[in-house]
C-alpha positions in Angstrom: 0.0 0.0 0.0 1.0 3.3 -0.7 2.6 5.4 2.3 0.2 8.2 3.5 1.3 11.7 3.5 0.4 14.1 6.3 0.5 18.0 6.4 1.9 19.8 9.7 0.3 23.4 9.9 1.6 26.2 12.3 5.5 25.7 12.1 7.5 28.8 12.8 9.3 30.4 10.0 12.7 29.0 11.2 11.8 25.8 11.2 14.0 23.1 9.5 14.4 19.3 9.6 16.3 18.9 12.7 13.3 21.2 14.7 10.6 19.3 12.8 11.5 16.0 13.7 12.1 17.0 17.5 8.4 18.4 17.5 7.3 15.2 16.1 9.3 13.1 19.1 11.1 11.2 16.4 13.8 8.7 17.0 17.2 9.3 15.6 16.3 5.6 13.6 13.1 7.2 12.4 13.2 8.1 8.8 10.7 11.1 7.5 10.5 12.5 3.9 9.7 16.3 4.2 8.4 16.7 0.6 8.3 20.5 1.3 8.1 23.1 3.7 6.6 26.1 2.6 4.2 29.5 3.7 1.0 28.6 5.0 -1.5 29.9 2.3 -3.6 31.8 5.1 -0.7 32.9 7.6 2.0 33.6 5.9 3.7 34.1 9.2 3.8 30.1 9.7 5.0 27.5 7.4 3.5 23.9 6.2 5.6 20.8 6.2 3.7 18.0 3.9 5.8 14.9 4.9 5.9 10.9 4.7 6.7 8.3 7.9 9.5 6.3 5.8 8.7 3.5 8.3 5.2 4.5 8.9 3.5 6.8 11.1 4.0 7.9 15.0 1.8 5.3 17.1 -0.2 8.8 17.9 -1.8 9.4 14.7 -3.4 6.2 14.8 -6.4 7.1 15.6 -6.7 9.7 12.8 -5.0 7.3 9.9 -8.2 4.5 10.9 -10.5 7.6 10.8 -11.5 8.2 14.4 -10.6 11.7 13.8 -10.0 14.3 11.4 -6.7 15.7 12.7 -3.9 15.7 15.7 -2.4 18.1 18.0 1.0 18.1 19.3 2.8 20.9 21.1 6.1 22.8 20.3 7.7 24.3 22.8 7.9 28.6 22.4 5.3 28.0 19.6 1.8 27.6 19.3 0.2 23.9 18.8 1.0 22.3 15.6 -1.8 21.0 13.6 -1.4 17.4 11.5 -4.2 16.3 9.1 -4.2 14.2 5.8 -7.5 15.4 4.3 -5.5 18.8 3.3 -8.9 20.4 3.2 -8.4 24.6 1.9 -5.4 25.5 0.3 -1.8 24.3 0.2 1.6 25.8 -1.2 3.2 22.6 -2.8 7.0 23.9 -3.0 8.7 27.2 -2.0 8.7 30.2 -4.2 10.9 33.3 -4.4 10.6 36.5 -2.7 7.0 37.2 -3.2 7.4 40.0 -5.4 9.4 37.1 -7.9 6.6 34.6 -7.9 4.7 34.8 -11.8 1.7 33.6 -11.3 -0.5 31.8 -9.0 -1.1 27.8 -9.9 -4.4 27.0 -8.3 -5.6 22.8 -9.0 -8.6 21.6 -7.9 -9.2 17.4 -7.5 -12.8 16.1 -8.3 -15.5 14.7 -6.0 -14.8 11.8 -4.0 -11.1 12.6 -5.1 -8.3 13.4 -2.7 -6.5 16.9 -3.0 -3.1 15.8 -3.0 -3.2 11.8 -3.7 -5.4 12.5 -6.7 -2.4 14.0 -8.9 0.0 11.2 -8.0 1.1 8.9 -10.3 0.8 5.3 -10.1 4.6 4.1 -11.0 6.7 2.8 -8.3 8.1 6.7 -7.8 4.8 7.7 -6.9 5.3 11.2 -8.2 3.1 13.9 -7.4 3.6 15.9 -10.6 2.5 19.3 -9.5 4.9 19.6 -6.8 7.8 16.9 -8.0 7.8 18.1 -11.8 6.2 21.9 -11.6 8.8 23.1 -9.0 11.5 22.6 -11.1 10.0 23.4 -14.5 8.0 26.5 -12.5 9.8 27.3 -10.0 8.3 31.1 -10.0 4.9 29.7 -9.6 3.2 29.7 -6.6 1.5 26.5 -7.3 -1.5 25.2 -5.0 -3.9 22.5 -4.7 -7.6 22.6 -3.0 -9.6 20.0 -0.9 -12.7 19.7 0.2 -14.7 16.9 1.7 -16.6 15.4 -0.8 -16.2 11.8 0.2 -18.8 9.4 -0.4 -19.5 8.1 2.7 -19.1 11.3 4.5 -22.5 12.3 6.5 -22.3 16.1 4.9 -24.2 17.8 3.2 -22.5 19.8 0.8 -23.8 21.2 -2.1 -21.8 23.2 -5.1 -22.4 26.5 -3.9 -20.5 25.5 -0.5 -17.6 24.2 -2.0 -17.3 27.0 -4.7 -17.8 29.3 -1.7 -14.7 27.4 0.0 -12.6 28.0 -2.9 -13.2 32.0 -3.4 -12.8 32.7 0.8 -9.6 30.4 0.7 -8.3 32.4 -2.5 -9.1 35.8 -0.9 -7.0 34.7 2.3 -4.4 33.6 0.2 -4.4 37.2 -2.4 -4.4 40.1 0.6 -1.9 42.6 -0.8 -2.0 44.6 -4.1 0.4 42.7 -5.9 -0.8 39.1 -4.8 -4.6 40.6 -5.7 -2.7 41.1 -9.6 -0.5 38.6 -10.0 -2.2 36.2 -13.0 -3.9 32.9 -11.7 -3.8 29.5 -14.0 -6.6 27.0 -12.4 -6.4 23.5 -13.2 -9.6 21.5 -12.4 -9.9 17.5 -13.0 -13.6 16.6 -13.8 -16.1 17.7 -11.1 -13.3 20.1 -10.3 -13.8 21.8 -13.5 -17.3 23.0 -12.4 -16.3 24.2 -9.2 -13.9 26.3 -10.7 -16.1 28.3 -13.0 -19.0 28.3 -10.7 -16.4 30.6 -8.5 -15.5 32.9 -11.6 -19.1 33.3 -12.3 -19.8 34.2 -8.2 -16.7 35.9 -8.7 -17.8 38.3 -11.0 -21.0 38.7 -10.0 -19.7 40.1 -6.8 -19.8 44.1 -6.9 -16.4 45.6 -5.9 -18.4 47.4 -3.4 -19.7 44.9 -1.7 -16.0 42.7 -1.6 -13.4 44.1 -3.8 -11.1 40.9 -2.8 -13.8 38.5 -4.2 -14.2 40.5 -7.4 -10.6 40.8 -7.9 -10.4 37.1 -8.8 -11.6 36.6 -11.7 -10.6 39.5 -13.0 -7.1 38.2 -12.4 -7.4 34.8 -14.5 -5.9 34.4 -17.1 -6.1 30.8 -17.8 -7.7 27.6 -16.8 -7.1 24.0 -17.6 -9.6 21.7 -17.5 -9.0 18.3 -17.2 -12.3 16.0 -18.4 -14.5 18.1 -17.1 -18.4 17.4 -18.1 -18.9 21.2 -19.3 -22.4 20.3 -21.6 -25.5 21.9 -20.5 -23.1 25.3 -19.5 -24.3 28.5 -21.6 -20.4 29.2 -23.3 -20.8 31.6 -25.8 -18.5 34.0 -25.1 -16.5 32.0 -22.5 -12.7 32.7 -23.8 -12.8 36.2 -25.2 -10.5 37.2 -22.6 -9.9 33.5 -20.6 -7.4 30.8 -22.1 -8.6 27.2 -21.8 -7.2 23.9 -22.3 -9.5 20.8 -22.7 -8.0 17.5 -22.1 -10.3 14.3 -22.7 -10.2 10.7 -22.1 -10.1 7.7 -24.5 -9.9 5.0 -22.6 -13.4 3.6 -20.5 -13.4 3.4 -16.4 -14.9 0.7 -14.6 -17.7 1.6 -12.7 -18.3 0.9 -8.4 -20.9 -1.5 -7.2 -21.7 -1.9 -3.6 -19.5 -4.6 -1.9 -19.4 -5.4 1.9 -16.7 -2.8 3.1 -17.9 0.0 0.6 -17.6 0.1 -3.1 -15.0 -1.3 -5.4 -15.1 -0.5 -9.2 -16.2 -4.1 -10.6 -18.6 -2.9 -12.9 -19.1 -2.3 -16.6 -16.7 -0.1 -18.7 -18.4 2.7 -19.9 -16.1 6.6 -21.1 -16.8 8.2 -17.8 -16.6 12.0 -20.1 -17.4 12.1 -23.4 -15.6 14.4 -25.8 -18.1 16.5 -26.4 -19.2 16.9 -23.0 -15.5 17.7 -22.5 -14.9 20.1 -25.0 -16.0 23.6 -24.6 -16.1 24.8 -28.5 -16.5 28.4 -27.7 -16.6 30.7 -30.6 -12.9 31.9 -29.9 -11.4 28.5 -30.0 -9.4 26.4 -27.1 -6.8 24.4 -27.1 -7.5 20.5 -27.2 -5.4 17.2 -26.0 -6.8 13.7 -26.5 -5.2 11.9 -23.9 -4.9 8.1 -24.2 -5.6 7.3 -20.9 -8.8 6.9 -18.7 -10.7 9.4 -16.5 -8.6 9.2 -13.4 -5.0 8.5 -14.8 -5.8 11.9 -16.8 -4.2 13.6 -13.9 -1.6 11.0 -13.0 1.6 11.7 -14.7 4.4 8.9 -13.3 7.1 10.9 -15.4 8.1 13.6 -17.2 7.7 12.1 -20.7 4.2 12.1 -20.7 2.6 13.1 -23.4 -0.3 14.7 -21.5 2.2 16.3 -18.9 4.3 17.8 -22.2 1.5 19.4 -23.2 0.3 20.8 -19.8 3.9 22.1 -19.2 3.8 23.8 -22.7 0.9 25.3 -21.5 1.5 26.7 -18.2 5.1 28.3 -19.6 3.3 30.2 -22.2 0.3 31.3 -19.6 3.0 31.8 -17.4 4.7 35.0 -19.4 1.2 36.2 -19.4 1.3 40.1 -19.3 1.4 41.2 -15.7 -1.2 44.1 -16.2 -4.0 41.9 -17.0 -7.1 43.8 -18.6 -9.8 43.4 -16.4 -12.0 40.7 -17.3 -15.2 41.5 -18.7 -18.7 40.1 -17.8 -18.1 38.2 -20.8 -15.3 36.5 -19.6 -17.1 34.2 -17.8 -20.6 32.5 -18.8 -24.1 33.7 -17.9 -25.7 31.4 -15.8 -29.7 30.6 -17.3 -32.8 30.8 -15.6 -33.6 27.9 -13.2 -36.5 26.1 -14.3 -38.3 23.0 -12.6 -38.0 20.0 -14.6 -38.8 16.6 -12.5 -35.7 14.3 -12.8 -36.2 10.6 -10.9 -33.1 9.9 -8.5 -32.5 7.4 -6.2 -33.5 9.1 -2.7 -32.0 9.4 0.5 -29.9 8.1 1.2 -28.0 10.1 -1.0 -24.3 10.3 -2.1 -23.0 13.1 0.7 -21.4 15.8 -0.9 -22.7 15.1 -4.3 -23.3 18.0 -6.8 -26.0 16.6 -8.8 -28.1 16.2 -5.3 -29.6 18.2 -3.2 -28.5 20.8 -5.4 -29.0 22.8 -8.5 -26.5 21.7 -11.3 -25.4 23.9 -14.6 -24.7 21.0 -16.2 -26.0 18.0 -18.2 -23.7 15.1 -18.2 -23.4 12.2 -15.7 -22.1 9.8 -13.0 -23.4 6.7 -13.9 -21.8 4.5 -11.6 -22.8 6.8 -9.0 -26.9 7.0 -9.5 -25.8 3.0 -8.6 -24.3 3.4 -5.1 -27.7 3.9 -3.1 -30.6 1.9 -3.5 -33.5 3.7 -5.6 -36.2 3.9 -2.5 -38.0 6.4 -3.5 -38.5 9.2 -6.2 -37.5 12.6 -5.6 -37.8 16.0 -7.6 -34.9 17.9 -8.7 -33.9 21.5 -10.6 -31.5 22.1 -13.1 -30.4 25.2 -15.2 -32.2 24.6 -19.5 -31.9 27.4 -21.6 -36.0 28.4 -21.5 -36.2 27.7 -25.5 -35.6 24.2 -25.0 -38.0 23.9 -21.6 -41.1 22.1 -23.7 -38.8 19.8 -25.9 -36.7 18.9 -22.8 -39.7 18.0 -20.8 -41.8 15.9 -24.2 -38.2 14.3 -24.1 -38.6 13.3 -20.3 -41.6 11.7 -20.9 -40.4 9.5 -23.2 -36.8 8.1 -21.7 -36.0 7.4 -18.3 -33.6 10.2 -17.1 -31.5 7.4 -15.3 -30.9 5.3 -18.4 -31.1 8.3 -20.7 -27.4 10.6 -19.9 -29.6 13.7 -20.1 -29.5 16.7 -18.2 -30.2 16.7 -14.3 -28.1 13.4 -13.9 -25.1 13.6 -11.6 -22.3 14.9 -13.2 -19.6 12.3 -14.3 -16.5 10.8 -12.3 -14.7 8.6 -13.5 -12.5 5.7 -11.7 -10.2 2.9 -12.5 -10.3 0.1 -11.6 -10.1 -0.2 -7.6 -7.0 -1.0 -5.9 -5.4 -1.2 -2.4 -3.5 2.5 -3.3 -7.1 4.4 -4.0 -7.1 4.3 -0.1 -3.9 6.8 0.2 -5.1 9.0 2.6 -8.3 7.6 3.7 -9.3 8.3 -0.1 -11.2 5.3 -2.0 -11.6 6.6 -5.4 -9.3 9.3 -6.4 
């Protein structure tokens, strides 16, 4: 099984290996891989050490590894308490940067549903390389380069919806961009599938927010310059003039994911194969154009890059230089940078009923999009029908609802069905940090 990695929040700025290990009571025998040290992303003041237990874990954080508990506490002496997790929920620095004034642009990647913010990116060789902070802080050393999590886990008793995990994402962004220059500097997102959405529903918050009412909202959208969106189900979104100012890469999947079925200790993917995002549900085709990569790979392994001579991680590097020597007085975006959201409309869609998928987008929850997690309307046992909204252009209201009447929403792909996220096939590593599907 793959070894877990923690991260070890509210270490003084001085701190190095020698101090680290004595706050974490290890042996002299005890080996740890400090993977980085860098500014905490909402107090800069402190720093975050994201490590691995070369021959495992203290006995202490037992109780948090087997899921008792979401985090531990130890104490450092002439320091407040440090803080260890492994969900790495809000935002974390990957690799130091420069002086501040030095860093180029701000890398911000956000991991799907039921996905895991930092174990989600790592490759499957026997290097286990997490390619945003082993590969990007050598060939972008400038960038500050981030990743998100939230808890979207499918057997977590939340009840998130969208708008709280978009929320998430603009407050930790705003803690993160304070001053003038941080509020300017260009950001790049990268999103993988559900993590696509989430993205753009915070642009479109974003600039929806008037500078009056929270200039440090506002200011982030107007500030991106780019986003790459890694098989994200974008069909049913209103994209007309998406790009006239915003860059985006589409990358889209070839190969087909097995899909989860219920087993005794959870889900494993033992299902049918099925293309988890379709290319046209991937692609955006705004009237200004985008960059395309077919990548020969499946949903999951579409952010997975085990070395540098990956095709898909040539082309993402290609991109990120050249977004990278972006301008630094970026126009400010217009609100046709990002698309208009359309009218909600009531359209009666059958889902399985509670209980639900916790954390799910497509439930409890009003989606902007049309395609679909099939393996996931599977996971719960249909015991009763619900009704659900989602966003139709009003033109296509009557047609969409003669259409409902006709095919099973479930069976059919249409719009209202959860949005898709795609697996491989399940193995004893999709558990890396208390993650089952990545």
């Amino acid at each position: 099984m793959a070894s877990k990695v923690f991260r070890i929040s509210g270490l003084p700025p001085q701190t190095d290996t020698n101090t680290l290990r004595e706050a974490l009571g290890l042996k002299q025998e005890d080996i740890i891989n400090i993977k980085a040290i860098s500014p905490c992303c909402s107090d800069p003041a402190t720093k975050v050490a994201i490590v691995e237990f070369g021959q495992g874990p203290p006995s202490y954080l037992k109780d948090m590894i087997e899921g008792h508990k979401s985090d531990h506490q130890v104490e450092m002496a002439g320091c407040d308490d440090l803080n260890i997790d492994m969900n790495f929920y809000g935002l974390a620095q990957l690799y130091a940067t420069p002086h501040k004034a030095d860093i180029s642009a701000d890398i911000v990647a956000v991991t799907s549903i039921a996905g895991h913010a930092f174990g989600s990116w790592r490759g499957r060789g026997n290097l286990r390389r997490m390619w945003l902070q082993d590969f990007l802080q050598k060939d972008l050393p400038n960038c500050r380069t981030m990743i998100f999590g939230y808890n979207s886990k499918l057997d977590s008793p939340g009840i998130h919806q969208i708008e709280d995990y978009r929320d998430n994402l603009l407050t930790e962004l705003k803690k993160a961009r304070v001053s003038g220059e941080e509020q300017s500097r260009p950001i790049i997102f990268i999103g993988h599938s559900f993590g696509g959405i989430i993205i753009t529903q915070a642009l479109v918050k974003s600039r929806d927010t008037k500078p009056s009412s929270d200039p440090d909202i506002n200011a982030i959208h107007k500030a991106t310059y780019a986003t790459l969106f890694f098989g994200t189900p974008h069909r049913g979104f209103n994209v007309e003039s998406l790009t006239k100012m915003l860059k985006i890469v589409s990358f889209y999947e070839t190969i087909k994911s097995q899909t989860p079925e219920k087993v005794n200790k959870g889900f494993e993917r033992i299902g049918g194969y099925q293309l988890s995002v379709s290319k046209t549900s991937a692609l955006l085709n705004p009237p200004e154009g985008e960059i395309t990569v077919c990548v020969n790979e499946d949903h999951t392994h579409l952010v997975k890059f085990d070395s540098k001579q990956r095709s898909a991680y040539s082309d993402t590097i290609l991109n990120l230089k050249r977004f990278e020597r972006a301008p630094p007085g970026l126009p400010a975006a217009s609100a046709s940078l990002i698309p208009t959201m359309p009218p909600i409309i009531p359209v009666p869609h059958i889902l399985p009923a509670s209980p639900t998928v916790p954390g799910s987008p497509g439930i409890n929850n009003q989606t902007p999009f049309r395609d679909a997690y099939p393996e996931l309307q599977s996971l719960q046992p249909p015991l009763k029908s619900r009704r659900y909204y989602t966003r139709i252009p009003k033109g296509k209201l009557e047609a969409e609802r003669k259409r409902q009447q006709a095919v099973s929403i479930i069976k059919s792909g249409s719009m209202g069905r959860i949005p898709d996220q795609g697996k491989s096939s399940f193995s004893p590593e999709d558990e890396e940090n208390g993650e089952k599907f990545e």
